[in-house]
Biotite code that builds the C-alpha atoms (Angstrom):
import biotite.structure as struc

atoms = struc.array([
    struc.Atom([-24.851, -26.197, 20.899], chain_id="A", res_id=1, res_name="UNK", atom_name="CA", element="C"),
    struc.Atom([-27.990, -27.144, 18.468], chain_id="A", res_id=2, res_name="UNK", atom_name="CA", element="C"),
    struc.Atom([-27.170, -28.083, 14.961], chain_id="A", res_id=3, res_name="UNK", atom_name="CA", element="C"),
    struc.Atom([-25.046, -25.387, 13.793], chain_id="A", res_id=4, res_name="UNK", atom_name="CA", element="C"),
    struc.Atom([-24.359, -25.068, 9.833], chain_id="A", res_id=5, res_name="UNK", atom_name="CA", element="C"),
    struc.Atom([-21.399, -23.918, 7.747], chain_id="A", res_id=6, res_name="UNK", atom_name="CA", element="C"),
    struc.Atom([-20.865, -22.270, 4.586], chain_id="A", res_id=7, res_name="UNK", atom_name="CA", element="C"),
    struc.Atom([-17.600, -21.743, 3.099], chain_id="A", res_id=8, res_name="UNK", atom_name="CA", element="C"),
    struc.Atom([-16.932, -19.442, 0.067], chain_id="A", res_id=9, res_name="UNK", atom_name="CA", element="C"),
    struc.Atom([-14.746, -19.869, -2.407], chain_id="A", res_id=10, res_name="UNK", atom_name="CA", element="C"),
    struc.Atom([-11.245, -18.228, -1.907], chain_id="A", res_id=11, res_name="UNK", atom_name="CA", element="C"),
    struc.Atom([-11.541, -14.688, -3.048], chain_id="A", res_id=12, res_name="UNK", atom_name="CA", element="C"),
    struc.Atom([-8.453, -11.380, -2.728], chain_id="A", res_id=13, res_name="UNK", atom_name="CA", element="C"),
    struc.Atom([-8.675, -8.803, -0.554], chain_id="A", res_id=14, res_name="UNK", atom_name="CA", element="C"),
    struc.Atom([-5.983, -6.478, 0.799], chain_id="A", res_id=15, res_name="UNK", atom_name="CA", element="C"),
    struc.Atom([-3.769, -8.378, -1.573], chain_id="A", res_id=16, res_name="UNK", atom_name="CA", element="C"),
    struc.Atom([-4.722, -11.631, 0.842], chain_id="A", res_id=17, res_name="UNK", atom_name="CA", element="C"),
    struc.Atom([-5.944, -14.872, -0.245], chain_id="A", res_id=18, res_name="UNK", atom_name="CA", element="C"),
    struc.Atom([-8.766, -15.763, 2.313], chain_id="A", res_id=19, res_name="UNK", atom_name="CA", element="C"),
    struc.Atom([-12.093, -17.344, 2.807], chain_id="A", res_id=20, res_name="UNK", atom_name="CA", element="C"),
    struc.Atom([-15.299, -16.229, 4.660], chain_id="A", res_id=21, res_name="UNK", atom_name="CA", element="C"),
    struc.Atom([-17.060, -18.877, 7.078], chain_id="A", res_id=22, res_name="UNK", atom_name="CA", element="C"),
    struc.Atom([-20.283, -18.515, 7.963], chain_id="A", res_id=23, res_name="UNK", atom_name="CA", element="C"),
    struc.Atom([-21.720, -20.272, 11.005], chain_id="A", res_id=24, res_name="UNK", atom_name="CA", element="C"),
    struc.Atom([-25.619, -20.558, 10.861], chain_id="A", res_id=25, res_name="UNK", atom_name="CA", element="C"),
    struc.Atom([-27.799, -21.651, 14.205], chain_id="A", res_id=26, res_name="UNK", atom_name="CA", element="C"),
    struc.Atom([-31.166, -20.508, 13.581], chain_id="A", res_id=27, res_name="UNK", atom_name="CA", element="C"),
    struc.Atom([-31.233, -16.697, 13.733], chain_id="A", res_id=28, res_name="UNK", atom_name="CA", element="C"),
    struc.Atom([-28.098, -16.611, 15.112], chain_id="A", res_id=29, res_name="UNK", atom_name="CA", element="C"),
    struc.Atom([-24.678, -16.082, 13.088], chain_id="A", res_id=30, res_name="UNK", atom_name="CA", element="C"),
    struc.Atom([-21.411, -16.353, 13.267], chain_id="A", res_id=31, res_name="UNK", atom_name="CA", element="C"),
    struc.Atom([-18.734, -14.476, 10.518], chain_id="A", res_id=32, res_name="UNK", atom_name="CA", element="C"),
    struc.Atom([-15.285, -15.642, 10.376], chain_id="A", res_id=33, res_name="UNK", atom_name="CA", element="C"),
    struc.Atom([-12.394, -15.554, 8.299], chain_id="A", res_id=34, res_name="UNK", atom_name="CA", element="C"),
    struc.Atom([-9.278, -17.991, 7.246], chain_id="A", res_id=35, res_name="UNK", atom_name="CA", element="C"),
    struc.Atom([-6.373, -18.225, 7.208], chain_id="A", res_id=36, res_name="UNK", atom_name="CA", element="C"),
    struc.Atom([-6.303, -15.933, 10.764], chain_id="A", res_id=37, res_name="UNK", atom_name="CA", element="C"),
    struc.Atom([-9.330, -18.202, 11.947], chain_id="A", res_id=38, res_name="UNK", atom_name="CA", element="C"),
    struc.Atom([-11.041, -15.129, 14.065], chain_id="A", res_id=39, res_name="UNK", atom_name="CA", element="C"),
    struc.Atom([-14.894, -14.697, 14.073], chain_id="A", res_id=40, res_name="UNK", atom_name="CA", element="C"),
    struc.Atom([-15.390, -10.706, 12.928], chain_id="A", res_id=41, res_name="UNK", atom_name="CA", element="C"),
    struc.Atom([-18.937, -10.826, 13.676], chain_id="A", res_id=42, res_name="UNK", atom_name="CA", element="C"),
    struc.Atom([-21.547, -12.742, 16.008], chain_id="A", res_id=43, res_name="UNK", atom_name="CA", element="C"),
    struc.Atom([-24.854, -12.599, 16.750], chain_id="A", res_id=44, res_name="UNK", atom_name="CA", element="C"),
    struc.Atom([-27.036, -15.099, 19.020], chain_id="A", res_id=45, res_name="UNK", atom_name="CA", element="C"),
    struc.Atom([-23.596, -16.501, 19.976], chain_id="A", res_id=46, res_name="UNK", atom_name="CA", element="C"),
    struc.Atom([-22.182, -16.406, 23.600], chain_id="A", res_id=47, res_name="UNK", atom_name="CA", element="C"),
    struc.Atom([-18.560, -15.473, 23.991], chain_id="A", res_id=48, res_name="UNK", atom_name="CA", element="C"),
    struc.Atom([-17.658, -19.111, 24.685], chain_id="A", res_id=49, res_name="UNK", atom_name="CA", element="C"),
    struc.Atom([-19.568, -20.660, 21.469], chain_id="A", res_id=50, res_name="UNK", atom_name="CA", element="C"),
    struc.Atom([-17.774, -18.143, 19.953], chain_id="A", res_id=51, res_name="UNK", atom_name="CA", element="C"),
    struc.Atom([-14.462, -18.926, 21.200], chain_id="A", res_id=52, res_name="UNK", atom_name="CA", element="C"),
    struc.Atom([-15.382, -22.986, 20.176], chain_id="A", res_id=53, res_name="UNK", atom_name="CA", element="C"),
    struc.Atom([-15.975, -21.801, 16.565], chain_id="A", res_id=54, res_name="UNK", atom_name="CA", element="C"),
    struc.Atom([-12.338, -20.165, 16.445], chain_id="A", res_id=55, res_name="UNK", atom_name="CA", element="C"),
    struc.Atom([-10.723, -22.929, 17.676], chain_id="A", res_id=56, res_name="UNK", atom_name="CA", element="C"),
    struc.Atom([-12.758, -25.169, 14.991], chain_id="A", res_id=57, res_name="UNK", atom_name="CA", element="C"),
    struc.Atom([-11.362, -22.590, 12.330], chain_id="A", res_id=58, res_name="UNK", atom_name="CA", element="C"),
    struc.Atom([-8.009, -22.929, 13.417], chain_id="A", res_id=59, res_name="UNK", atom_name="CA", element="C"),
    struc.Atom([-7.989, -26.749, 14.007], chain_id="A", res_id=60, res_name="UNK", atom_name="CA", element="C"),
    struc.Atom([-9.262, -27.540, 10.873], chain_id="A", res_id=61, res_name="UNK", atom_name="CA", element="C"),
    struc.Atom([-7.793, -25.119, 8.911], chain_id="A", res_id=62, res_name="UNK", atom_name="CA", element="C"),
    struc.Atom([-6.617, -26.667, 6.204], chain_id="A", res_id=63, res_name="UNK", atom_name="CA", element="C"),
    struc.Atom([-9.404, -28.643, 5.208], chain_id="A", res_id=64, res_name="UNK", atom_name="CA", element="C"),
    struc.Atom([-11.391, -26.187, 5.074], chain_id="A", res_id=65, res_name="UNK", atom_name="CA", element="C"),
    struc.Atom([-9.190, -24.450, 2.647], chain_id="A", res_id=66, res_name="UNK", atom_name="CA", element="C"),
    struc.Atom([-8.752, -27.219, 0.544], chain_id="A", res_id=67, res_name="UNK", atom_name="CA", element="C"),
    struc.Atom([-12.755, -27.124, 0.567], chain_id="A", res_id=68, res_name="UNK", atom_name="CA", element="C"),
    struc.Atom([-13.006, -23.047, -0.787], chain_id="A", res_id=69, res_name="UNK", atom_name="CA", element="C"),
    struc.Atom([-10.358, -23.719, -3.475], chain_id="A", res_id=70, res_name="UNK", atom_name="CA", element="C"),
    struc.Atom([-12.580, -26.812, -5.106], chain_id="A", res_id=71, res_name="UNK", atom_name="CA", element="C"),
    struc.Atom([-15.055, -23.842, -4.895], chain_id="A", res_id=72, res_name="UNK", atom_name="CA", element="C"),
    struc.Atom([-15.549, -22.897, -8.811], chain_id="A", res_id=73, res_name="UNK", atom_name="CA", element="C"),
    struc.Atom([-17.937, -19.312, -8.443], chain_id="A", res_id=74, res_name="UNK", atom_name="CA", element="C"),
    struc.Atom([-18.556, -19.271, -11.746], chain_id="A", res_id=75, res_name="UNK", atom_name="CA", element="C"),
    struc.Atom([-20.078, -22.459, -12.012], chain_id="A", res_id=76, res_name="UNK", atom_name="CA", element="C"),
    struc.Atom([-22.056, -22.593, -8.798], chain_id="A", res_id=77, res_name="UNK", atom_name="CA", element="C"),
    struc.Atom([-23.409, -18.698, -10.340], chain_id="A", res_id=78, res_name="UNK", atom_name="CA", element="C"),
    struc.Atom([-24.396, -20.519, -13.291], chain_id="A", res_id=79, res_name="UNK", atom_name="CA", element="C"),
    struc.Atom([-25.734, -23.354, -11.803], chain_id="A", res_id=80, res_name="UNK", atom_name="CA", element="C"),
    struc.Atom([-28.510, -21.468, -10.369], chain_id="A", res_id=81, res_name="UNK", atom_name="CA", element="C"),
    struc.Atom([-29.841, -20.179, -13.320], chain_id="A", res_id=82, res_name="UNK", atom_name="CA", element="C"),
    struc.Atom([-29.909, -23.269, -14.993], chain_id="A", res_id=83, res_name="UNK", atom_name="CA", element="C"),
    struc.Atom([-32.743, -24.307, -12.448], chain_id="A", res_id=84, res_name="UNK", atom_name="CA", element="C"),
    struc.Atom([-34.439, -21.743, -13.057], chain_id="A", res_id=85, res_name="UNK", atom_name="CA", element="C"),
])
């Protein structure tokens, strides 16, 4: 794969769930996925077995990436912006 890059959000409630969205950026091509499950909901650009890679990332590493949307503060990194402006 070319350089591939992730965003993580911060850990938001839905369904009564805790979970976090994880982006995977190549390009034009994307990749949506979702923790704690660790299944991709949406692709585009990606073949079935990049896809399949970027699950198993998910699920192998998890946890750190959890621990990474929880140090997430929203409200700051909203505020943040407009302070550069």
């Amino acid at each position: 794969m070319d350089e591939v890059k992730m965003m993580v959000s911060c850990v938001v409630i839905k369904d009564n769930r805790k979970i976090v969205r994880v982006s995977f950026l190549r390009g034009r091509d994307y990749a949506e996925g979702i923790l704690p499950d660790g299944m991709i909901e949406q692709a585009s650009g990606f073949s079935d077995e990049e896809v399949q890679k970027l699950e198993n990332y998910l699920r192998m590493n998890r946890k750190e990436i959890l621990n990474q949307a929880k140090a997430i503060d929203p409200l700051r990194n909203w505020l943040g912006d407009w302070n550069k402006a």
